[in-house]
MARDREN-284580 format. One record per residue (C-alpha): x, y, z; residue number from 1. Coordinates in steps of 0.1 Angstrom, whole numbers, plus 5000, padded with zeros to 4 digits. Layout:
! MARDREN-284580
+------+------+------+-----+
|   px |   py |   pz | num |
+------+------+------+-----+
|    X |    Y |    Z | NUM |
...
+------+------+------+-----+
END
This chain:
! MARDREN-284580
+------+------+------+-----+
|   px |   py |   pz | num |
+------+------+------+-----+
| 5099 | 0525 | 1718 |   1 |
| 5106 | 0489 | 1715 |   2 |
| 5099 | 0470 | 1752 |   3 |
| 5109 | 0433 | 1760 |   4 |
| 5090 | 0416 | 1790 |   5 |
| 5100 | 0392 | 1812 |   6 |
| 5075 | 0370 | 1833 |   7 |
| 5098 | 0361 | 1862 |   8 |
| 5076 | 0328 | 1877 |   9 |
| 5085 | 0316 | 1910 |  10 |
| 5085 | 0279 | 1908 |  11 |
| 5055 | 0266 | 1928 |  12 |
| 5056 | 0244 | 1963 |  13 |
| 5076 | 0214 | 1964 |  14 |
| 5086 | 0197 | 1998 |  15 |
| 5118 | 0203 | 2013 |  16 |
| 5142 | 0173 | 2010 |  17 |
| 5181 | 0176 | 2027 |  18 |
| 5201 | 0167 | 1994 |  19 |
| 5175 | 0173 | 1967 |  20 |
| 5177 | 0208 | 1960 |  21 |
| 5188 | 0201 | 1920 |  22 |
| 5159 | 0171 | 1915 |  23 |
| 5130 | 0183 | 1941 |  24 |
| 5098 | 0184 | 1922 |  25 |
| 5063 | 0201 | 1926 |  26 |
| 5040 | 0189 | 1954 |  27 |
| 5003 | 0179 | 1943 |  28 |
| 4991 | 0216 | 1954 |  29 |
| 5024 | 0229 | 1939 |  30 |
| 5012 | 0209 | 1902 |  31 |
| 4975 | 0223 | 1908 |  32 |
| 4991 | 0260 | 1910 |  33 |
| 5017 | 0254 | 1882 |  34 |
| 4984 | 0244 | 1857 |  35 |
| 4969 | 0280 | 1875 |  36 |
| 5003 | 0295 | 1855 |  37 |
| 4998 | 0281 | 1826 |  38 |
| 4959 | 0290 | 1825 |  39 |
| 4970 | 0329 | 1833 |  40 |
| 5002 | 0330 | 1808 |  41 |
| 4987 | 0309 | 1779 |  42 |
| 4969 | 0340 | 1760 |  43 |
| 5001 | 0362 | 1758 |  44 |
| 5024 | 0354 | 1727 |  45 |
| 5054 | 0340 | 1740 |  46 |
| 5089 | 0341 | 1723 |  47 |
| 5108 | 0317 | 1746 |  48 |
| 5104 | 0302 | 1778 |  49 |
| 5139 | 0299 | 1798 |  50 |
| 5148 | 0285 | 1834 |  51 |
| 5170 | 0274 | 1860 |  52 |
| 5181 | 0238 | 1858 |  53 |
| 5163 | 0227 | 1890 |  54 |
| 5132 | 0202 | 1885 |  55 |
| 5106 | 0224 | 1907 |  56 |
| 5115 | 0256 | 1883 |  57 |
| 5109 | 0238 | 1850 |  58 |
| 5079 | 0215 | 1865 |  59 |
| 5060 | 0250 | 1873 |  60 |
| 5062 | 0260 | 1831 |  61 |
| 5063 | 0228 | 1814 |  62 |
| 5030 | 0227 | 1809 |  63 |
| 5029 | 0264 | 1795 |  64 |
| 5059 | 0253 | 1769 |  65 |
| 5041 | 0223 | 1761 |  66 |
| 5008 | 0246 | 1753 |  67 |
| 5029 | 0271 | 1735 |  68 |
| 5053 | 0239 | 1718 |  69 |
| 5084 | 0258 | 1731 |  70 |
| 5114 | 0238 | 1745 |  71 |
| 5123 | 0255 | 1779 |  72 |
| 5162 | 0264 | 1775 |  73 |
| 5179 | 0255 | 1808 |  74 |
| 5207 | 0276 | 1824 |  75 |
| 5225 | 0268 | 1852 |  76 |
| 5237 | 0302 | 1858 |  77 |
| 5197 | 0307 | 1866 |  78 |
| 5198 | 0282 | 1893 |  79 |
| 5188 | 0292 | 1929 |  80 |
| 5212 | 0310 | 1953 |  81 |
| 5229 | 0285 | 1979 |  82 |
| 5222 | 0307 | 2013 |  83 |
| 5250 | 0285 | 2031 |  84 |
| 5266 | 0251 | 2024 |  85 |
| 5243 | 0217 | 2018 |  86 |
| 5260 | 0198 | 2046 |  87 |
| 5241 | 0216 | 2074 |  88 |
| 5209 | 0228 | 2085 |  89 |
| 5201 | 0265 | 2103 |  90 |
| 5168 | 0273 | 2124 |  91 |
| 5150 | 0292 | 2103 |  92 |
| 5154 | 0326 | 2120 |  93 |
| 5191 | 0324 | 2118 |  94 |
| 5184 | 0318 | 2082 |  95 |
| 5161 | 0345 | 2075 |  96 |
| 5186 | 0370 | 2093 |  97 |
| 5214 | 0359 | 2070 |  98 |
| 5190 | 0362 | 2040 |  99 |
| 5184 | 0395 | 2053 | 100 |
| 5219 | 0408 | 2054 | 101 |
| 5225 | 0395 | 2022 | 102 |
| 5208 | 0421 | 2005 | 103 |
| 5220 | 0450 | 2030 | 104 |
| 5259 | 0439 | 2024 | 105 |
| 5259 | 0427 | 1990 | 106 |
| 5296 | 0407 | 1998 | 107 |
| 5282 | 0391 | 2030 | 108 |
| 5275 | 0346 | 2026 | 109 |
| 5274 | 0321 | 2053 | 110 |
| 5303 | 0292 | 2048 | 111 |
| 5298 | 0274 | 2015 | 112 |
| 5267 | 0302 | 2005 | 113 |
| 5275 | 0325 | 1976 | 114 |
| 5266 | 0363 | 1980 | 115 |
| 5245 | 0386 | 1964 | 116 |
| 5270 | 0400 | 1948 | 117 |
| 5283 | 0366 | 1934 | 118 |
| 5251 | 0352 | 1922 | 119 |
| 5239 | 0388 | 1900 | 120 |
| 5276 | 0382 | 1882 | 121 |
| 5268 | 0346 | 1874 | 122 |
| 5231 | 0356 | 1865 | 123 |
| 5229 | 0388 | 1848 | 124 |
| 5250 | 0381 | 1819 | 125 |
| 5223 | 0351 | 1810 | 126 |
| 5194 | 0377 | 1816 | 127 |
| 5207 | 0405 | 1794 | 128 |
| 5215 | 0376 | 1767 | 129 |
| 5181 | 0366 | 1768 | 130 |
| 5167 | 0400 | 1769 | 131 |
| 5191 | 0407 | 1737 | 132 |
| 5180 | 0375 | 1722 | 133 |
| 5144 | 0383 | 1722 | 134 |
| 5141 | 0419 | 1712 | 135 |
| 5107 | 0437 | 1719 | 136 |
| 5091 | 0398 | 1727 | 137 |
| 5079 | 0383 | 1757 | 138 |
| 5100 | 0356 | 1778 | 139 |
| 5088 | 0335 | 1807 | 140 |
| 5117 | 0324 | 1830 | 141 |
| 5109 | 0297 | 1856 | 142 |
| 5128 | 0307 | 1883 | 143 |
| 5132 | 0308 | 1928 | 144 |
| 5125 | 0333 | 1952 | 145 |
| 5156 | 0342 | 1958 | 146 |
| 5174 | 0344 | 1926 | 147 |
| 5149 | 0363 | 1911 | 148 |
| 5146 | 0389 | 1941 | 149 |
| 5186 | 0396 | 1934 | 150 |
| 5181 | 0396 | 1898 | 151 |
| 5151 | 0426 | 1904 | 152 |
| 5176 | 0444 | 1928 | 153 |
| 5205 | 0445 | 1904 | 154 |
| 5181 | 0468 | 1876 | 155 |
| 5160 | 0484 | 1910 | 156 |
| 5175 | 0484 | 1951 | 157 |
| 5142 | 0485 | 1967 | 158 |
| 5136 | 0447 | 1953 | 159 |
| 5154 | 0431 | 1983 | 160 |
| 5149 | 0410 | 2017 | 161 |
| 5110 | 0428 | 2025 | 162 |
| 5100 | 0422 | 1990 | 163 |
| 5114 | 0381 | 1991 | 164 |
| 5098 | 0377 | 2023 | 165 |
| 5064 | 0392 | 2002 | 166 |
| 5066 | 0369 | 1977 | 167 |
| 5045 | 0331 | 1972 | 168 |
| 5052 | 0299 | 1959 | 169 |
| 5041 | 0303 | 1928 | 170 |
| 5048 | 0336 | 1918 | 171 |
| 5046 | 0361 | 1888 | 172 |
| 5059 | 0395 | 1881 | 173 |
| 5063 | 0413 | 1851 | 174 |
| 5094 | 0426 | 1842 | 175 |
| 5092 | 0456 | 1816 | 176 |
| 5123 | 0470 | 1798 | 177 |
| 5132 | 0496 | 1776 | 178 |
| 5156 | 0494 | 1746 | 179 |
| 5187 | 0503 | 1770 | 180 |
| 5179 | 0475 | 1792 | 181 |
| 5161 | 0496 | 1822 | 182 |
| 5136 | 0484 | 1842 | 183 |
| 5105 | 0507 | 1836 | 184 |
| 5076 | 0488 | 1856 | 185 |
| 5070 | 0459 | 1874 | 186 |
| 5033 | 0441 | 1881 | 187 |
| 5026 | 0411 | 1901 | 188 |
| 4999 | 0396 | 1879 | 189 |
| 5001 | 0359 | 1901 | 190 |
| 4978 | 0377 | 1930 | 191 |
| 4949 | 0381 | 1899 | 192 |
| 4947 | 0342 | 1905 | 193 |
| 4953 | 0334 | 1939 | 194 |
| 4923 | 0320 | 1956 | 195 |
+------+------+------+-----+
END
């Protein structure tokens, strides 16, 4: 059976700036871990590297598509899921609960957010497309906590708030499928490095 395996990386730490989500890049600790990526992904024969548009996705795997001499293909489809609109801030808690309930009611957003729901239908098309693209290969796809936790629920339910909140900044799972597109397995392979 032919597989094709995705190496969803969550982009590593880059300080929080009101305004910058789109151009934010990796902090010095965040560029120490991205090189820790590259050093754990640069063995396995990669097909293509992909990735949302934002700077601190395609910081984290530059240096892994400069190793490999791939060009990482941006999409913005792949770009991280607004929780609420840019113009205003939330204590954290109140985010985290509305994070939370995004994933219990698919539909729910806060004001100028976009859904669960909303961002799988702008994402998955580009996924699958990739996935047919690159037949029985392996992909990396530089990516956000968020948008790659409602990615892995759309193909699997249980990947939803618990498992975000689980995740770090960086972060590396790997995505098997079969030829009809199912998820069969999923490994975290970033924890082998942390430390």
């Amino acid at each position: 059976m032919l597989t094709t395996v995705l190496y969803m990386v969550r982009h590593a730490e880059s300080p929080f700036k009101l305004g910058e989500e789109r151009v934010r890049g990796l902090s010095r600790e965040g560029q120490i871990a991205a090189r820790k990526v590259t050093a754990l992904l640069k063995d396995i024969d990669i097909a293509a590297i992909v990735s949302s548009p934002y700077t601190r996705a395609i910081q984290t795997v530059q240096e892994l598509a400069t190793y490999k001499a791939l060009t990482i293909k941006e999409y913005e489809t792949l770009k991280e899921r607004p929780i609420k609109g840019l113009e205003y801030r939330l204590p954290e808690q109140e985010l985290l609960k509305a994070i939370e309930q995004s994933f219990n009611n698919k539909a729910f957003c806060l004001e100028g957010g976009e859904s669960t729901q909303q961002a799988q239908r702008r994402a998955i098309p580009t996924i699958l497309q990739v996935i047919k693209e690159n037949k029985g290969k392996n992909i990396v796809i530089g990516t956000h906590g968020n948008i790659m936790t409602i990615i892995m629920n759309y193909f699997a339910e249980r990947y939803g708030y618990d498992f975000w909140k689980s995740t770090s900044k960086p972060d590396i799972y790997r995505l098997t499928f079969d030829d009809n597109n199912s998820l069969t397995e999923v490994e975290r392979i970033w924890s082998e490095m942390e430390g």
